[in-house]
C-alpha positions, 0 to 999 in steps of 0.5 A, spaced: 500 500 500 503 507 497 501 512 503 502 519 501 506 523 506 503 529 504 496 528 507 499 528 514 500 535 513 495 541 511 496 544 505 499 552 506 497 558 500 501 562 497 497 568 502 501 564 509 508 564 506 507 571 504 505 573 511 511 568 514 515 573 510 512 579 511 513 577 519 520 574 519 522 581 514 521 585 522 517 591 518 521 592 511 517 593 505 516 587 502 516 588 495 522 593 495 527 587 499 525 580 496 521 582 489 526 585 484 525 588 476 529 584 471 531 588 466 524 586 462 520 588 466 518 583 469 518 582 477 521 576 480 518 573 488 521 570 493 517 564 491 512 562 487 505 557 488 501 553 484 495 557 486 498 563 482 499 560 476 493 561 473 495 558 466 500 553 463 502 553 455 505 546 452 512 547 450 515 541 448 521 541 449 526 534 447 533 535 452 534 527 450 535 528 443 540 535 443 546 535 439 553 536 440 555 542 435 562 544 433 564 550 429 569 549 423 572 555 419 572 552 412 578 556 409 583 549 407 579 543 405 583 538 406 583 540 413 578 542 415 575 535 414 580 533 418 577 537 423 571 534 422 573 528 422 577 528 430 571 532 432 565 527 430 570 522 433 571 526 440 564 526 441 560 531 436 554 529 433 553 535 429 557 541 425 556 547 423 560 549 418 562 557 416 564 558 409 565 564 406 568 562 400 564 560 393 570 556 391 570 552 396 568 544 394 562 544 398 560 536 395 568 533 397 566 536 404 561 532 405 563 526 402 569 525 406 564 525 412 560 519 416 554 523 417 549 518 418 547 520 425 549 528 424 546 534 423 550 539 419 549 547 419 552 552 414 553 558 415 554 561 409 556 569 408 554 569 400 547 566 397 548 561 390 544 558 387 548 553 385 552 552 391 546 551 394 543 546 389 549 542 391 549 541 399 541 539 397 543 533 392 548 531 397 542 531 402 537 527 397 542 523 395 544 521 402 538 522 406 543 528 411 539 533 416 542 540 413 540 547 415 543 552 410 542 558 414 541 563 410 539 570 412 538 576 409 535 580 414 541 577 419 545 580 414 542 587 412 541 588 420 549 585 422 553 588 416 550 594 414 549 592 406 544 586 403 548 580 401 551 581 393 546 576 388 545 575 381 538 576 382 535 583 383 533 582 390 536 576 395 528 575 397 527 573 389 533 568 389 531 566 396 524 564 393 527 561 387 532 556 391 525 554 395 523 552 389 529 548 386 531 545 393 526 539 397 531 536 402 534 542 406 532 547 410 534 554 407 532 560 413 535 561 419 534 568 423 540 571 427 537 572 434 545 572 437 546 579 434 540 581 438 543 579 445 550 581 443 548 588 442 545 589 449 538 587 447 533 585 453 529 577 452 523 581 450 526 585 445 530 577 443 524 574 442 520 580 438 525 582 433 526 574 431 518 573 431 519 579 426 524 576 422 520 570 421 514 574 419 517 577 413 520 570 411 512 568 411 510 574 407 516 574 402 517 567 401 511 563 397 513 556 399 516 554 406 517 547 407 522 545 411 523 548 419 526 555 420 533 555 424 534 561 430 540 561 431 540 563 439 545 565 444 543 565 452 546 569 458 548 567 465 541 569 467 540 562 468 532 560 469 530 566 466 534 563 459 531 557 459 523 561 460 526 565 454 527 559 449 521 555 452 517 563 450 520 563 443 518 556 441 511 557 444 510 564 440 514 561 433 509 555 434 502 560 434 506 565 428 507 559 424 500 556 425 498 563 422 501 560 414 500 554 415 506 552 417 506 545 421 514 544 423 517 546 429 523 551 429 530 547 430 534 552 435 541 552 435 544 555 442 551 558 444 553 562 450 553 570 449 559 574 448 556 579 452 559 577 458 565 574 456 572 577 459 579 577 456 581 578 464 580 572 468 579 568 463 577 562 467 571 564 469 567 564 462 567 557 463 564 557 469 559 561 465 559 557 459 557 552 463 550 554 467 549 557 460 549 550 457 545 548 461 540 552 460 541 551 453 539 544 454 533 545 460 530 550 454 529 546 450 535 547 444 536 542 438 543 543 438 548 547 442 555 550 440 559 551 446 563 557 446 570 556 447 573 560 453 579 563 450 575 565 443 575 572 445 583 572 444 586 566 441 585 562 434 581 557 433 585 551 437 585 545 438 585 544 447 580 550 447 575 546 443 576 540 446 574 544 453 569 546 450 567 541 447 567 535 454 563 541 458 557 538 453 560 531 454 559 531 461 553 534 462 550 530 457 553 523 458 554 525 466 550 530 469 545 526 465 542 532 462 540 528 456 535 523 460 529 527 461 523 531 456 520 538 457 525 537 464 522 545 466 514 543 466 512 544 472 516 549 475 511 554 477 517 559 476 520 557 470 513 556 467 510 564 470 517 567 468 515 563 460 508 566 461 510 572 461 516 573 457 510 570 452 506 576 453 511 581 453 514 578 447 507 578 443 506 585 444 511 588 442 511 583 436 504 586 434 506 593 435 512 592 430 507 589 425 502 595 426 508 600 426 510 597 418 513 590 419 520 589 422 524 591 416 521 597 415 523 600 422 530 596 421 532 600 416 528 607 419 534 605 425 528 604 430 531 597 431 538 599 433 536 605 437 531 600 441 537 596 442 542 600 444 536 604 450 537 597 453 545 596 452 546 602 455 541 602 461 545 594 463 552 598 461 550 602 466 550 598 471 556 595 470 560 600 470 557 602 477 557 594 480 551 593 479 551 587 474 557 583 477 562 580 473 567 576 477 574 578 476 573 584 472 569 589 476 569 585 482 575 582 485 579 583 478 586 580 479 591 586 478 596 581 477 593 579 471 597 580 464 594 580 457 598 583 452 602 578 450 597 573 449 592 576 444 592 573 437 584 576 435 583 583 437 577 583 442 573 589 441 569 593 437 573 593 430 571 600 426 571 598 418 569 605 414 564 603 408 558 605 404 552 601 407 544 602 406 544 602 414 548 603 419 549 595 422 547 593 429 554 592 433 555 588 437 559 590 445 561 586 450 560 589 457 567 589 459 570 592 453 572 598 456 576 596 463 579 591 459 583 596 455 584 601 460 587 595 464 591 593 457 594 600 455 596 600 463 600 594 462 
């Protein structure tokens, strides 16, 4: 016979623990000292109970099938498969191939690799029919999983200027390749270039939605699931409501075009946060940020290595990053249960209300002329830079806390020496149509201060 313990004892309401707190607080103002504001407007209580959830959305989320993504730079071909090769061997099940070469033989790429159970992304910073019309045969021919991600719009907003086309306009040859292309998904959206820029979740989430919106309008014929490519801070719980929220919103859009495949989310942690002093400690953040990633609900996840702000890409910093997933996965047994986060009354009232807010400014944007209109009228990158500024200023006055940077930063500490890859903001003069978003890290001022000091 099972007994349940919990009859034993008197079920308590969220209006007793509030008044045991208020009690044990001795007179202090309850809302200002254990209720505080995120940065999208969203309080956070001390705790919360299930007879204030007053509704529940279904996100399904697969934790048990998350993929293992390495990042390759194809520049030498033989190497790069290589590369491919040793990190399939090490652990990785899946790629993400960044490619900015039209030459490159993109068919003797693929043949060269046992791609069986792997899933390949490319990152391309050009559009080809033909190239693409090769990655599709390959993917027909041996019934591989590829996403091609091409996104237009991430590029206007990223580098100023649309991608260079034989066609009058990338939204014809993308329509063209959407035709003449069946076993590959072509979209992807940068949500990344959002949150490395400062913006906030709600922003995150609202300007992606606005993305996908102008594909359904632009594209005639979507077949294949939209790639968001994400990235995901140390706010641990609030980052995986933040996937959770996109999923959910993309589904209701979607549904709207007759859409019925779910979106395929590919995660790395920010660069936001990430500091050139103290450098161990990005893989302490990498870490609660990947398992974010994963309790949200990410298809895949691309760790970021904790030395990419300075050194080239090498072999023991990928490898770090690398085992961080494999640990997790085949350690912390992350890989083990779906829709881990149901049931958290926090996570679950945090996704509700990222969701709503989230929504709102989506509709907003869609009356106000669309996405891309107010892209190209600056309202996205002012929006954006309003909120990089107001979390800006709260590092600089040691209110967001960044360990060994603006809170017992090792004076000792030498960087100089060590730096391959220039860290900061680089300044490129050029004709654009826009002005680009621009994405800054938090710590880019005291970390050159330091470095000029040195």
């Amino acid at each position: 016979m099972t007994t349940n313990l919990f009859d034993d004892f008197n079920p308590v309401s969220s209006k007793q623990w509030k008044q045991k707190i208020q009690f044990e607080l001795k007179g202090a103002d309850y809302n200002e000292t254990v209720v505080w504001n995120s940065p999208e407007d969203i309080q956070v209580k001390p705790f919360y109970h299930r007879d204030e959830l007053t509704k529940t959305y279904s996100v399904a989320t697969k934790a048990t099938q998350f993929k293992i993504c390495q990042n390759i730079f194809v520049y030498d071909i033989e190497k790069s498969i290589e590369r491919a090769l040793d990190v399939l061997h090490r652990g990785a099940d899946s790629l993400r191939f960044t490619i900015e070469n039209e030459a490159i033989d993109v068919t003797k790429l693929l043949e060269n690799l046992p791609l069986e159970n792997s899933t390949i992304y490319f990152n391309l910073s050009f559009i080809s029919i033909d190239f693409v019309k090769k990655i599709d045969a390959f993917a027909k021919k041996n019934n591989t999983v590829i996403f091609c991600n091409l996104d237009p719009i991430g590029q206007l907003a990223q580098d100023g200027n649309w991608f260079v086309t034989a066609e009058k306009t990338n939204f014809e040859t993308l329509n063209l390749l959407s035709k003449q292309t069946t076993s590959l998904s072509l979209i992807s959206i940068n949500t990344a270039l959002y949150q490395n820029a400062g913006a906030n979740m709600v922003q995150q989430i609202a300007y992606s939605l606005g993305q996908a919106n102008e594909y359904f309008n632009r594209i005639d014929s979507i077949q294949q699931p939209i790639v968001f490519e994400v990235t995901v801070g140390t706010n641990y719980f609030f980052e995986i409501a933040k996937l959770r929220a996109l999923r959910l919103l993309f589904k209701l859009i979607a549904e709207e075009y007759d859409h019925n495949l779910d979106c395929n989310i590919i995660v790395s942690p920010t660069k936001r946060n990430k500091t050139l002093y103290d450098y161990n400690v990005n893989m302490l953040r990498t870490t609660t940020e990947c398992m974010s990633a994963i309790i949200g609900g990410a298809n895949a996840i691309a760790n970021l290595p904790y030395d990419a702000l300075y050194h080239k890409d090498n072999e023991f910093g990928d490898r770090i990053a690398r085992n961080q997933l494999l640990i997790l996965k085949n350690e912390s047994y992350f890989d083990k249960v779906n829709n881990p986060a149901d049931g958290s009354y926090y996570i679950e009232n945090i996704t509700n209300q990222l969701a709503e807010k989230s929504l709102v400014l989506f509709k907003d944007i869609e009356a106000n002329g669309g996405f891309l209109k107010q892209l190209n009228d600056g309202i996205i990158k002012r929006k954006i830079q309003e909120s990089a500024g107001t979390e800006q200023n709260l590092f600089d006055t040691g209110k967001e806390i960044l360990l060994g940077t603006n809170k017992h930063p090792n004076k000792q500490d030498k960087m100089k020496h060590d730096l391959e890859l220039f860290p900061f903001v680089k300044v490129k003069p050029r004709k654009t149509l826009i002005t680009p978003i621009i994405e800054k890290r938090l710590a880019e001022k005291i970390e050159q201060e330091r470095l000029d000091l040195e």
